[in-house]
N, C-alpha and C positions, 0 to 999 in steps of 0.2 A: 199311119198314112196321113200325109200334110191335104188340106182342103184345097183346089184350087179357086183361086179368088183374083179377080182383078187386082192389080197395083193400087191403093189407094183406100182400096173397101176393105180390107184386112181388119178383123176381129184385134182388138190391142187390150194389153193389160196396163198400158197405162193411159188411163185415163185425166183427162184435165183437173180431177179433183183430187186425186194422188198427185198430179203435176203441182198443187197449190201443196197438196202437203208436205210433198219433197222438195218444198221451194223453202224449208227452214234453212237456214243459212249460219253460216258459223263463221263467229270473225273477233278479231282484235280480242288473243289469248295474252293472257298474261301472268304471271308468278309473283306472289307476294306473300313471305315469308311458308316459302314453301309450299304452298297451296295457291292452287289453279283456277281462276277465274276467264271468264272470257263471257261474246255479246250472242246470244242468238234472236234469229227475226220469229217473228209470230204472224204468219198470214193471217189467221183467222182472227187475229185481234186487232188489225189494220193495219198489217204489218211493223207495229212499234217492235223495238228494240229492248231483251231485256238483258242485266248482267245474271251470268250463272256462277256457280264456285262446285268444286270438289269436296272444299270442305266439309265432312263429317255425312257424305253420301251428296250426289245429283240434285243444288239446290238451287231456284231462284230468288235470288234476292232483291232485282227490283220488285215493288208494290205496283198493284193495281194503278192506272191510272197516270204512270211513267212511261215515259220513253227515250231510253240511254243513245237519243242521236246526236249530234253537232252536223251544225251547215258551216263549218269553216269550211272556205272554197266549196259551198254546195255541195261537195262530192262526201265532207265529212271524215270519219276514222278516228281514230282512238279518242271515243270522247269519255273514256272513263279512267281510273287511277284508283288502286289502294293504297293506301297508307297507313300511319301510324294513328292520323286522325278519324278513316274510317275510311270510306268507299264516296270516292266525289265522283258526278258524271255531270255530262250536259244532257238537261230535258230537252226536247224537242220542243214542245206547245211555245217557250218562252224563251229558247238560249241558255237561263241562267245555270249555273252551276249549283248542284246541289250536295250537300250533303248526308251521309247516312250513317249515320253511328250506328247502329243496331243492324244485325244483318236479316232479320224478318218480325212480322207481327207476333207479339203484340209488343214490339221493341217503338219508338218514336218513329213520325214519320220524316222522309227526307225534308230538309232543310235547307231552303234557297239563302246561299252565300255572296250572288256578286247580283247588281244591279241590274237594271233593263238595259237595253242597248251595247251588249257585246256579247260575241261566241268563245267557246273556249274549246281546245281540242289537245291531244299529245300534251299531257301532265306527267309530272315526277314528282314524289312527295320531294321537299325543300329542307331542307338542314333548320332545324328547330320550329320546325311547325307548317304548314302552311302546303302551296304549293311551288312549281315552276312551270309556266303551261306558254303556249300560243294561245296569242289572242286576236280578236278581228272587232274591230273597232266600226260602229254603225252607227254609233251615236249622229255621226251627220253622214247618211245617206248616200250624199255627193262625194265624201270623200272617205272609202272605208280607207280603214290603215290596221298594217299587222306589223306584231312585236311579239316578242319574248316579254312577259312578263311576272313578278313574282309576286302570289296571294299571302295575303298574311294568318288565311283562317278564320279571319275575323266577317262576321256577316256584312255583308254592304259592301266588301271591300272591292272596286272595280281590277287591282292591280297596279303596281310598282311598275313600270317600263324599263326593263334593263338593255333591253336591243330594240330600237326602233325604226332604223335608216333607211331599210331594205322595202321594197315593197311587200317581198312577202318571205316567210319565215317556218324552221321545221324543224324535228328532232333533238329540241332541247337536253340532254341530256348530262346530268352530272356525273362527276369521277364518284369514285367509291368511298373519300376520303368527305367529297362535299364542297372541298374547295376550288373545286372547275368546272368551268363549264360549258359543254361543246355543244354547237348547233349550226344548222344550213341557213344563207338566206342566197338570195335572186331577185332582179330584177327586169321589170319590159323591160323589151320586148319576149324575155325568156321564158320559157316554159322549165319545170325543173329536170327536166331528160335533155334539155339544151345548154346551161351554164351554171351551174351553182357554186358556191361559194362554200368551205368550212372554216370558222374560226374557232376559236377558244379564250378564253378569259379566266381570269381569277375572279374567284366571288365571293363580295365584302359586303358588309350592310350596308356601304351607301348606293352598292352598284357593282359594276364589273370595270375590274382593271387588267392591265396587261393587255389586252384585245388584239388578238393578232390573227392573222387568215393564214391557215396550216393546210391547205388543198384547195383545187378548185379554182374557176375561172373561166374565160372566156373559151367555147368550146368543148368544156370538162363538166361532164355531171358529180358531184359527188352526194351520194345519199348515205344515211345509216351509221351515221356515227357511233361506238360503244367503245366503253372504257374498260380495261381492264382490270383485274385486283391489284397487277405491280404497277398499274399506271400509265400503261400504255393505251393508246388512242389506234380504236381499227373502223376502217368505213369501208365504202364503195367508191369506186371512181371509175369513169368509161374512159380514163385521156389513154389506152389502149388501144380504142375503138371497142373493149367490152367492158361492161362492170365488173373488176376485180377487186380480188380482199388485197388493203392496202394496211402498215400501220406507220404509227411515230414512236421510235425509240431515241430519246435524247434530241427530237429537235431533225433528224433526217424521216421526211417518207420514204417508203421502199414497198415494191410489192412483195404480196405473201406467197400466192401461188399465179404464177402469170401462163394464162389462159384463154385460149377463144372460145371464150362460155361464159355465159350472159351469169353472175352468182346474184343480181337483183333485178327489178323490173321499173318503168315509171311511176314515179309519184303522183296515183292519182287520189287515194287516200291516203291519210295522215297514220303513221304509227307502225305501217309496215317492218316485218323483220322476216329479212330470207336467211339470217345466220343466229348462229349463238355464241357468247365466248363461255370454254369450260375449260377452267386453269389455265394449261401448256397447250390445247384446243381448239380447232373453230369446228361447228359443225356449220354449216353449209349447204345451200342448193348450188346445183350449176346446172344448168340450162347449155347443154349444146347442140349441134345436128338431130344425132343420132337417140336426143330426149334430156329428159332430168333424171339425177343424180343425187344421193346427200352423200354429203362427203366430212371425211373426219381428216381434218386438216392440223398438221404441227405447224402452233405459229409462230415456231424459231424455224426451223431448216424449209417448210413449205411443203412436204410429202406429205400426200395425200392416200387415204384407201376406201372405196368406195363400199357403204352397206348395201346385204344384200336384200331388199324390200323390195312386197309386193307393190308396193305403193307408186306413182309416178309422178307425186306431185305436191310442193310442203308449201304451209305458209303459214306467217306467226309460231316461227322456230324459239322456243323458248328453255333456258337450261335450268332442268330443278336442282341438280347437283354436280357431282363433280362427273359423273360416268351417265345420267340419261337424261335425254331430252324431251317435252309435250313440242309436240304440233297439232297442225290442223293439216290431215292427210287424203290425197286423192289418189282414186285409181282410173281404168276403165269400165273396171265391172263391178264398184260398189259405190254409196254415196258416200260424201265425205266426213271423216272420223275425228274426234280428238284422241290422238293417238300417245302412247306413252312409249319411248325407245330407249334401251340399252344400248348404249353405243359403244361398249366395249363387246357384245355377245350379240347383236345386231336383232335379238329380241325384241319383240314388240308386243302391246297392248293395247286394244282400246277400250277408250275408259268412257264415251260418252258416241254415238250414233244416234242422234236425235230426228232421221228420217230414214227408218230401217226397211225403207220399201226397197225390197230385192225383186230380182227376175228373174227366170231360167235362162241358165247358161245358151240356151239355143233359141233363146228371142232377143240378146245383148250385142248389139251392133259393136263391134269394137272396133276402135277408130285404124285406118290405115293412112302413113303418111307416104304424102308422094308430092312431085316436084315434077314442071312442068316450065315448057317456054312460053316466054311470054314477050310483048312489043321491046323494041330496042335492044333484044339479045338478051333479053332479062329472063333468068329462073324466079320464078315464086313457087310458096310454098303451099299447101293446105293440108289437113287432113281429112279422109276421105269414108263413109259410112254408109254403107249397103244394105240395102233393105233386109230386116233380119228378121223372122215370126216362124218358128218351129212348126206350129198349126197351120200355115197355111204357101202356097206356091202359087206362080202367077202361068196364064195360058203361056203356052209356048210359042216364042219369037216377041215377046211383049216385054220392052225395056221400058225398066222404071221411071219413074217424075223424079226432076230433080230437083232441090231448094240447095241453092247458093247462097250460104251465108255468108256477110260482111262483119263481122263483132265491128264492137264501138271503139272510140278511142280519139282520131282514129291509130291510136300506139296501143291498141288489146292485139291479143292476141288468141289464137286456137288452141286450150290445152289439154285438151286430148281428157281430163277431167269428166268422170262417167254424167250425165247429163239426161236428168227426166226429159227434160224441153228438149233434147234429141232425138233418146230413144221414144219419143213419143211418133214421132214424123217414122221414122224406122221401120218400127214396129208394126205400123198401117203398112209399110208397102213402098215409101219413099228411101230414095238417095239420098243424103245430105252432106254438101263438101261445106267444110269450115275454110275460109280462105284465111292465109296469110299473105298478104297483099303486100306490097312495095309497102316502108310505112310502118310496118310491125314491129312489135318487139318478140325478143327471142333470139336476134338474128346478128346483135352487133350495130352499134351507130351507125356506120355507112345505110346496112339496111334500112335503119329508121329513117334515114332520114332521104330514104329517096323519095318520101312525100314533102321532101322540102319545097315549095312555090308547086308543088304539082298536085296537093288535092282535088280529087274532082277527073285527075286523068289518068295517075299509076294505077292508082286503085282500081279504077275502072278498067283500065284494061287488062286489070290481073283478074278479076273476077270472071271476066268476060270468056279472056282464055282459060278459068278454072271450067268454065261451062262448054266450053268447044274441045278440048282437049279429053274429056269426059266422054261428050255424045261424039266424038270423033274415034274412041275405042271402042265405042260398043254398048258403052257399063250405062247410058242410060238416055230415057224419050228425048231428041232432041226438041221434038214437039210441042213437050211438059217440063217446060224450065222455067224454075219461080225462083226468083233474088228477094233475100228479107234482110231486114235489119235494124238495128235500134242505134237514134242518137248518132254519133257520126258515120256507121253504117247505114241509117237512115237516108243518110244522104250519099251515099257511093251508091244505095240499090235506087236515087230519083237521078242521079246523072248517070246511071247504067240504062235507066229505061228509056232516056230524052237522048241518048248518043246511040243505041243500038238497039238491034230486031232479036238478039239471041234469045231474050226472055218475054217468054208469052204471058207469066204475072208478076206482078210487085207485092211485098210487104213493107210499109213504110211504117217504124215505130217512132215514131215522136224524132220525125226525121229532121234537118235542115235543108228548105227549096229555095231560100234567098238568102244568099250571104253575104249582102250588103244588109238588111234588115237583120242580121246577127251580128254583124261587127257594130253595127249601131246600138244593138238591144241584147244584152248579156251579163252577168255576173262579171267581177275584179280577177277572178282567176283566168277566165279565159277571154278577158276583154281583147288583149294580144295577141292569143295565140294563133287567128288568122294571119299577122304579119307573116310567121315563118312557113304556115302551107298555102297560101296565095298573093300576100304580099301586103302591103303598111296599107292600110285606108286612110286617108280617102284617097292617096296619091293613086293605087292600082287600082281606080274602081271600073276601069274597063274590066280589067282581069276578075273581077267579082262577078260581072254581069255575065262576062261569057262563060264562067263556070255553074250560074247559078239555074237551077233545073227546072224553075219558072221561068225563067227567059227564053226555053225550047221545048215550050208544048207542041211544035208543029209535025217535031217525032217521037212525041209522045203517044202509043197506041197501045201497048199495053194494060189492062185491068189491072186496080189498084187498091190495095187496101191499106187505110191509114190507120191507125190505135195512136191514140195521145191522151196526156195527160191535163186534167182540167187546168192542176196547178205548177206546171213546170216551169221554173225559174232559169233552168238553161236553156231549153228551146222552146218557146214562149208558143202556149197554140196561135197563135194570130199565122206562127208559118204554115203548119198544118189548113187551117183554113185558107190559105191563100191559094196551095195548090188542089185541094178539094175543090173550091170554087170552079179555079180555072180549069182545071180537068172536067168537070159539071159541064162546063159552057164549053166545051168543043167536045162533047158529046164522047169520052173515053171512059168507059163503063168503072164507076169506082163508088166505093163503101168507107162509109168514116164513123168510129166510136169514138168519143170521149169519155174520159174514164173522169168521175169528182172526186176529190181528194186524191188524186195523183199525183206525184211531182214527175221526177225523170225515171220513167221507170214505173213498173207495177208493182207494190208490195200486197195487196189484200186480194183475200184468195179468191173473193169472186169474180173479182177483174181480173186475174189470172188466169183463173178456169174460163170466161169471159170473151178473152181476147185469144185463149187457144182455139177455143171451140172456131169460134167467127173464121179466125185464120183456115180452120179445115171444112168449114163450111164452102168459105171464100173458094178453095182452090177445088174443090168439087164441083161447083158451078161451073169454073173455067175451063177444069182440066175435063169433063164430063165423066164423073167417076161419084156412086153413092156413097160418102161413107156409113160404116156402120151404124156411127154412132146417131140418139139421137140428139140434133142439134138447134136449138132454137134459131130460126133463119135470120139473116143480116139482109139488108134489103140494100140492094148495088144497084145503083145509079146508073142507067144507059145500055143497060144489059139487054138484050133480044133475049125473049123469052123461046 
């Protein structure tokens, strides 16, 4: 027999300190010479980044003291590379590129290779030593610049410039022979989900010849270039309107399998791979409606056949051999694996689960998608997650609190990906709708880009209708409806609260409330990318002003809680304080943590465990509901006691 419990005060098994420990992260796998390396995060160690390997059992091989990240474009990715010379990464403290000959103590320690003032990201070992990487140039401040450039191995050595023209630069990647060499660039005002370019080159000691652009262009994203064994050239490209697997035989592109299904996502880290080549082969994500897929594609005729896995979700698809593939695998009901598949026998393995906290199947919210109308005749998407706790039932005629999340981006997406930071909310008692807003990815260019000049109002008024559409069936409090969100979701949930009364709280994570003080003050990557969701600064700075959710505090009445980071380089706390202030001075009850040593984002577990707890503190106050747990109070500004 289930307890009955109010919505909200529900008994949960997972706890914000399990949240911090399920917060290990797995990312940028990779294969070299057979054997599997990839990054995982360490909350408890401040959240640095270390490299792991398969080889010879489950090993770490960064040292004490390291941290395998890169701030190329802030957002970082593939900041490490094996080779024949050893295991190069980028340290965080400093940039430089290090390298490691020895794969643990009491082998040498890492060994800084390139100078001060440049980052490095997306490497390939180089034909006779050295490497081929992205580089991001700082030496002057004022004007960073990115290029392809080649290392020689040799200590000091800043890098050879082999492509420099472009403002910014990706996917380096050589033939199998060594004498080519393929990679993305772009420039302002584009983002790389809006135009990219691919060329190819011959590659010579003095440089690259032949230099020719083989896909791509204005309106064409293309990502992910890979080479074949016999030499053919396969990527991505959306001139569809979706990312399809494309290749070059003799000089024509041609699509492989053409499709209304997303086979990759946008560039927001470096090093990304949603496919593999295996021989005659591709394996494959596709993303379409009805969900994702891996798929075993022939990449002469294009038939495809779909495996049959539990899984719903790959990333950093990588081929050990000719018949199976590692990834990095999601579901809804476990956390995410490095996984090992036979792709002829659709067998599977996992070979590493590095946050094995499970739940009972009847405390596991499992996501439901659904589709709803929204302003202008418009369908949006979310998916949808109902209060789930075996232990416990709420009085009867009593609908749940809901939390309308916005993910960041704003081109992320909802991936249905089983989710401690969900079933956390769940698990207590709450709804949670994951929206996919006008803006998303997953959907197809058009969709993306119906947040083109309209930031600040698709979005908003998808969320709006995710939460009216909801308390309008039944499934939950209209009463108790709270919008959170991080980063450019930060900012959909403060122009959701200054444009409408649907939501009685806010979470703002290191949100943006002036997007005039963003277009002036930001990082080289996204200096732009205002042009294309609200238009060129300074020319549209009406259009800034009237978007921006410090401009309309005067419908601003919702309770507000903000989480930022001390040190965040993409939304700089000065915005956070501006709307805490102003919210302060016209008396709208709101709560603000600064997190030290933060950037975008939370990596260390006790600002993890930190800012959940506050969050359930926060919405207890508002929503009048005790939670269980106990929590150390956050003390909100304006609040009647």
């Amino acid at each position: 027999m289930s307890e009955e419990r109010p919505y909200g005060g529900w008994t949960s098994p997972v706890t914000a300190a399990s949240l911090a420990q399920g917060a290990i992260a797995l990312a940028d796998l990779r294969v070299f010479a057979g054997q599997l390396y990839w990054l995982e995060s360490r909350p408890d160690e401040g959240g640095r980044l270390v490299v792991m390997t398969l080889a010879d059992g489950v090993r770490q091989l960064t040292p004490e003291g390291f941290n395998a990240r890169t701030r190329v474009h802030e957002y970082g990715g593939a900041p490490f590379v094996v080779g024949p010379g050893g295991l190069w990464f980028s340290h965080f403290r400093d940039q430089k590129l290090y390298r490691q000959r020895g794969e643990a103590a009491p082998e040498p320690q890492p060994e800084p290779m390139t100078p001060d003032g440049y980052r490095y990201a997306d490497a390939v070992p180089a034909p006779g030593g050295g490497l081929i990487a992205v580089r991001e140039d700082h030496t002057d401040p004022a004007k960073v610049r990115n290029a392809i450039v080649r290392l020689s191995g040799q200590p000091g050595d800043a890098g050879q410039v082999l492509f420099g023209t472009s403002d910014f630069v990706a996917y380096p990647r050589l033939s199998l022979d060594g004498r080519r060499l393929a990679w993305i660039a772009w420039d302002f005002p584009a983002m790389p989900w809006d135009a990219t370019r691919l060329y190819v080159a011959d590659l010579a000691a003095s440089g690259l010849d032949n230099l020719r652009q083989v896909a791509g262009g204005a309106e064409v994203s293309v990502i992910e270039p890979q080479w074949a064994a016999d030499g053919a050239l396969t990527w991505l490209s959306d001139e569809s309107g979706f990312w399809n697997l494309y290749d070059d035989r003799g000089g024509a592109a041609r699509p492989i399998l053409p499709r209304e299904a997303e086979f990759g996502g946008p560039l927001w880290t470096l090093g990304q791979s949603h496919y593999a080549l295996m021989g005659e082969h591709i394996v494959a994500t596709a993303r379409e409606t009805r969900g994702q897929s891996l798929l075993v594609i022939d990449r002469i005729t294009g038939t495809a056949r779909a495996l049959a896995l539990s899984y719903t979700g790959f990333a950093s698809i990588q081929a050990l051999d000719e018949t199976r593939i590692a990834a990095i695998a999601h579901s809804p009901t476990e956390t995410a694996a490095l996984v090992m598949i036979d792709v002829a026998t659709g067998a599977s393995e996992v070979m590493r689960r590095p946050s094995p906290i499970t739940l009972a199947a009847g405390d596991i919210a499992v996501p439901e998608p659904i589709s709803f109308p929204s302003a202008g005749g418009r369908t949006a998407h979310a998916l949808f997650y109902p209060p789930t706790n075996a232990a416990f039932h709420a009085p009867a005629g009593e609908a749940p609190p809901l939390i309308v999340q916005a993910h960041g981006g704003p081109t992320g997406s909802a991936s249905g990906a089983f989710s401690l930071a969900i079933q956390y909310w769940t698990s207590r008692g709450f709804a949670l709708v994951d929206v996919d807003y006008g803006g998303s990815a997953g959907y197809g260019r058009a969709y993306r880009e119906l947040l083109k000049g309209g930031w600040g109002v698709v979005d908003v008024e998808d969320v709006i209708a995710a939460a009216r559409s909801l308390a309008h069936a039944g499934r939950v409090d209209s009463r108790r409806i709270a919008i959170h969100g991080g980063s450019a979701g930060g900012f959909t949930v403060l122009a959701a609260l200054s444009q409408s009364d649907v939501f009685s709280a806010g979470g703002d994570f290191y949100g943006v409330a002036d997007l005039e003080a963003l277009a002036r003050d930001t990082h080289k990557f996204e200096s732009r990318y205002l042009d294309g969701l609200i238009g060129p600064w300074p020319q549209a700075k009406a259009v800034y002003e009237a978007r921006s959710p410090i401009n309309h505090l005067d419908r601003f009445t919702a309770p507000l809680l903000i989480l930022q980071g001390a040190e965040d380089p993409v939304v700089p706390p000065n915005q956070a304080h501006m709307i805490r202030d102003a919210l302060k001075a016209r008396g709208v009850p709101v709560a603000y943590l600064e997190f030290e040593g933060e950037s975008h984002g939370f990596r260390r577990a006790e600002n993890i465990i930190r800012a959940k707890e506050a969050e359930l503190y926060f919405y207890g106050r508002i929503f009048g509901f005790e939670p269980f747990d106990e929590i150390e109070p956050v003390e909100i500004e304006n609040l009647a006691e």
